[in-house]
C-alpha positions in Angstrom: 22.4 6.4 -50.8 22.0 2.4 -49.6 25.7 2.4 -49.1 26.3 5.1 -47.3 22.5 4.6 -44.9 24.1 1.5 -44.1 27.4 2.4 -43.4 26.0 5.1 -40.4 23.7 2.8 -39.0 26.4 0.2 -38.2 28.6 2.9 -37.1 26.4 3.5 -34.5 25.6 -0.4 -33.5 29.5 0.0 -33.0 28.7 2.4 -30.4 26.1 0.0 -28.6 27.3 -1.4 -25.2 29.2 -5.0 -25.9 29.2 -4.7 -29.5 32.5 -5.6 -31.6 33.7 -6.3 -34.5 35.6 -9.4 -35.7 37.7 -9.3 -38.7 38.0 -12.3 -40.6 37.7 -14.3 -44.1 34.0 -14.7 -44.0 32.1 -18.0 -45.1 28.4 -16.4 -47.2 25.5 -17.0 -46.1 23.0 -16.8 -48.6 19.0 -16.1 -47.6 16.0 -16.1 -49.7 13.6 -13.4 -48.7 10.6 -11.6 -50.6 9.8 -7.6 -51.5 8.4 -6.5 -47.8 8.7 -2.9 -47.4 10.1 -1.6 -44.8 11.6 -5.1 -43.7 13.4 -6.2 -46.8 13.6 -5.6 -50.3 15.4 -4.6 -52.8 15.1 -1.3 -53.7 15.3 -0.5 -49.8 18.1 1.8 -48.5 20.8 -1.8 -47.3 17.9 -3.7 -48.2 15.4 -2.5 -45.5 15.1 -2.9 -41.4 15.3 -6.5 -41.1 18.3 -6.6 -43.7 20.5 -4.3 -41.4 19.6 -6.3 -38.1 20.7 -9.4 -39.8 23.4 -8.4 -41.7 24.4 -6.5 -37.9 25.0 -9.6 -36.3 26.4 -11.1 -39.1 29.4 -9.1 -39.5 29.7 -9.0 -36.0 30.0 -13.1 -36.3 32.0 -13.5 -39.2 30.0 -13.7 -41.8 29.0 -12.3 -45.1 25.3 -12.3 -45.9 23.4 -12.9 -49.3 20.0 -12.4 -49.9 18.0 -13.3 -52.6 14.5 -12.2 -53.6 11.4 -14.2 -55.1 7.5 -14.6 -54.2 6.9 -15.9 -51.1 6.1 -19.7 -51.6 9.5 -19.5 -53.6 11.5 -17.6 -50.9 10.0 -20.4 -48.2 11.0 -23.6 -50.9 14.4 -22.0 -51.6 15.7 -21.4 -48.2 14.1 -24.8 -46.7 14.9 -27.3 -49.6 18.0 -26.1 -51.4 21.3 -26.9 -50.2 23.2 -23.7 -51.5 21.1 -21.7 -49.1 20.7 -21.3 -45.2 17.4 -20.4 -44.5 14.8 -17.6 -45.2 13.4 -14.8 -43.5 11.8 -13.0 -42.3 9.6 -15.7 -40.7 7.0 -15.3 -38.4 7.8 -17.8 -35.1 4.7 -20.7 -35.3 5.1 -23.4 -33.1 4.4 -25.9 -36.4 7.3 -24.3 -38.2 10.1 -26.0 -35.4 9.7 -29.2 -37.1 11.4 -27.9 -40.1 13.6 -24.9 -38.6 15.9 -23.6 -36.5 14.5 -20.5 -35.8 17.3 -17.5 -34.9 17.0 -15.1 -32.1 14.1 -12.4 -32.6 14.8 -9.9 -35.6 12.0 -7.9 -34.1 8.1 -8.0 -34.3 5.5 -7.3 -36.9 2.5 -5.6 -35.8 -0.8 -5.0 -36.9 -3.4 -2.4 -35.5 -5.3 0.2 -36.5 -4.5 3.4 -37.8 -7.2 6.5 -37.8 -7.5 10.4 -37.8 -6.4 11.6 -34.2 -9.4 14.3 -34.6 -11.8 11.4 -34.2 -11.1 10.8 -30.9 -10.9 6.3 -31.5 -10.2 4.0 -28.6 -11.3 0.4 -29.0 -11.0 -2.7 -25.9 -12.5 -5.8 -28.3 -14.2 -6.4 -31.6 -18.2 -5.0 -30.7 -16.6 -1.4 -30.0 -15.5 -1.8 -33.4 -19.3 -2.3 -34.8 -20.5 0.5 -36.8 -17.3 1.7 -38.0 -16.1 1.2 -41.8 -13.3 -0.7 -41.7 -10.4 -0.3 -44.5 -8.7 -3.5 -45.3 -6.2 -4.4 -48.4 -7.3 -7.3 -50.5 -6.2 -10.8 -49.7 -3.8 -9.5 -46.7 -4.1 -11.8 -43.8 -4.3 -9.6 -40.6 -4.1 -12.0 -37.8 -7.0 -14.9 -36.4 -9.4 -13.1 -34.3 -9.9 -10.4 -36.8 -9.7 -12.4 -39.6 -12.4 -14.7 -37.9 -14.9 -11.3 -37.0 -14.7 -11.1 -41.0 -15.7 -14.7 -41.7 -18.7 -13.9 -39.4 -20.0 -10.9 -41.2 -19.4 -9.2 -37.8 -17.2 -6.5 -39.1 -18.0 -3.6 -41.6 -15.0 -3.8 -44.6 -13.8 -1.1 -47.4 -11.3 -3.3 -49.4 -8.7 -1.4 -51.3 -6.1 -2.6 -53.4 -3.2 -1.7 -51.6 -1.9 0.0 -48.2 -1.1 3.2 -50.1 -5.0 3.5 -50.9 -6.4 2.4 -47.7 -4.5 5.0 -46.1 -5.8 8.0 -48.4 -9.6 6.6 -48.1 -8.9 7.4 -44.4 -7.4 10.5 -45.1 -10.8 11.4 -47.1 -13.1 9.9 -44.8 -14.3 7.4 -46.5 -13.4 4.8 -44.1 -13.2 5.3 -40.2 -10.1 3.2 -39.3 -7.4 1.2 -41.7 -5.6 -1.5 -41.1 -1.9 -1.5 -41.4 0.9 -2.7 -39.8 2.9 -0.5 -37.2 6.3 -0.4 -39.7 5.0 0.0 -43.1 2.5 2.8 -41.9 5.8 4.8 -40.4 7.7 4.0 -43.6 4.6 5.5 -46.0 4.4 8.4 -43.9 7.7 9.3 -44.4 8.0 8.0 -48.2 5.1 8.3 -50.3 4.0 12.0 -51.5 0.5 11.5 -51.7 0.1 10.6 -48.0 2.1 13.8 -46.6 -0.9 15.5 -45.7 -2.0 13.1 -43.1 1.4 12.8 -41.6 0.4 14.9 -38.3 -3.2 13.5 -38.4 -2.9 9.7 -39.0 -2.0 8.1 -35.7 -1.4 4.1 -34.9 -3.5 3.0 -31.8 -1.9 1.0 -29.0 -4.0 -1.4 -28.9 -2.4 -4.3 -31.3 -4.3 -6.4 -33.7 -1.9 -8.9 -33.9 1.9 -9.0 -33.0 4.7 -11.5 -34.6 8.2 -12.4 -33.4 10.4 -12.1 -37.2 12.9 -14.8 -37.3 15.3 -16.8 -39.9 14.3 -20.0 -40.7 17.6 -22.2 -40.6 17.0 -25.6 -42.6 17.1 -27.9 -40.1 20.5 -29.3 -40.8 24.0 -29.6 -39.5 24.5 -25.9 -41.7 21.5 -24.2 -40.4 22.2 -25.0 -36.7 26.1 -23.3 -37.0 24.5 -20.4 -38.8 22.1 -20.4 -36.0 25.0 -20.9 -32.7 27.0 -17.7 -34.8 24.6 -15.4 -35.3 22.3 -15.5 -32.2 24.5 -14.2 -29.7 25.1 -11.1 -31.8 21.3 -11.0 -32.6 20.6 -10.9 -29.0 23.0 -7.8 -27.8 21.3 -5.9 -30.5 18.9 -3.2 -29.5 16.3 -4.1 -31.4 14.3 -0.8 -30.7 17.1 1.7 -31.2 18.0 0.2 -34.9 14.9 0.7 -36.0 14.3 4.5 -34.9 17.8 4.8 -35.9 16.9 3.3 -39.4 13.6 5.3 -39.9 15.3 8.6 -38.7 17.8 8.2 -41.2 15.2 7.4 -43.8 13.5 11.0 -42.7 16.5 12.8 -42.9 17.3 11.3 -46.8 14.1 12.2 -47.8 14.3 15.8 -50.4 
């Protein structure tokens, strides 16, 4: 199935206005990387969203593309210390991090909001709307600085659950009023996971964003990572970023049994 996912989605990049192919003997370039569903991972149809855009461009430039999966600290070590890789990803742009990469051309964003029962009629403009309401959060997840710093001040009401997959069917049951989640892996559950399919027409994402990072590859900041960086980022950047990704969940929809 990851074979042949892959192979329609880049058909249809192919089909994007000023997108081409080049045929060549391609240098590999090899990317550490972690298990981040729907982003990347292994067991991902063409080893998830972020894997396609990158591996996109990278066709496009010449180039084949490894990727090789470990925890996160090891990802990070791997792709900035050893020289038989390029870089990792995918790595959220911090203004700290340009001392020690050369970060590519946007992969896309990671977002963070709130997802709730669209039968309970939730709107929210800062943090004291949010008083009140039982908050589902998953353990040891870090969901962006001003929310992160309403929980060190006891100003936020938390149900911590062990992973998204429970957070989201303690909303479904009521127990808790809102969830946290990001944007991408809430669309991917709802499509994927069994238990979940009876809040697929009732859990909705609100607009209003927790947080919201730029994904990047972090080139080692060497003479390798910046021509990895001059290839690929032109192709990165004729990409329709937004179109891959409906693209990449519709197909995920229509492989589902």
């Amino acid at each position: 199935m990851s074979v042949r996912f892959f192979r329609y989605i880049f058909i249809m990049l192919l089909c994007l206005p000023g997108v081409s192919l080049l045929a060549a003997d391609k240098p590999v370039m090899n990317l550490a990387s972690l298990e981040w569903s729907p982003y990347v991972g292994s067991h991902l149809p063409d080893e998830g969203l972020t894997s396609v855009i990158v591996k996109s461009a990278a066709i496009q430039a010449g180039i084949d593309t490894h990727i090789s999966y470990t925890p996160w600290s090891r990802a990070v070590q791997l792709g900035l210390n050893d020289p038989g890789y390029a870089g990792y990803f995918p790595a959220f742009y911090l203004k700290e991090r340009e001392k020690t990469c050369y970060f590519s051309a946007p992969l896309g964003n990671s977002i963070v909001g709130f997802a709730y029962l669209k039968d309970r009629h939730f709107d929210w403009k800062n943090y004291t709307d949010l008083k009140g309401l039982t908050i589902g959060v998953v353990q040891d997840y870090a969901n962006g600085e001003e929310f992160d710093a309403e929980v060190r001040k006891e100003q936020l009401r938390l149900d911590v659950a062990p992973s998204d997959i429970s957070n989201l069917r303690k909303l479904m049951a009521g127990r808790v009023d809102l969830a946290i989640v990001g944007k991408d892996v809430l669309r991917q559950l709802l499509i994927t996971e069994p238990s979940l399919k009876p809040g697929r027409d009732s859990i909705v994402f609100h607009p209003r964003e927790v947080t919201n990072f730029s994904m990047h590859i972090c080139f080692q900041r060497n003479r390798q990572g910046l021509k990895y960086k001059q290839m690929l980022d032109p192709y990165l950047e004729k990409l329709n970023l937004r179109k891959i990704e409906n693209l990449y969940f519709q197909q995920m929809q229509n492989s589902q049994p």
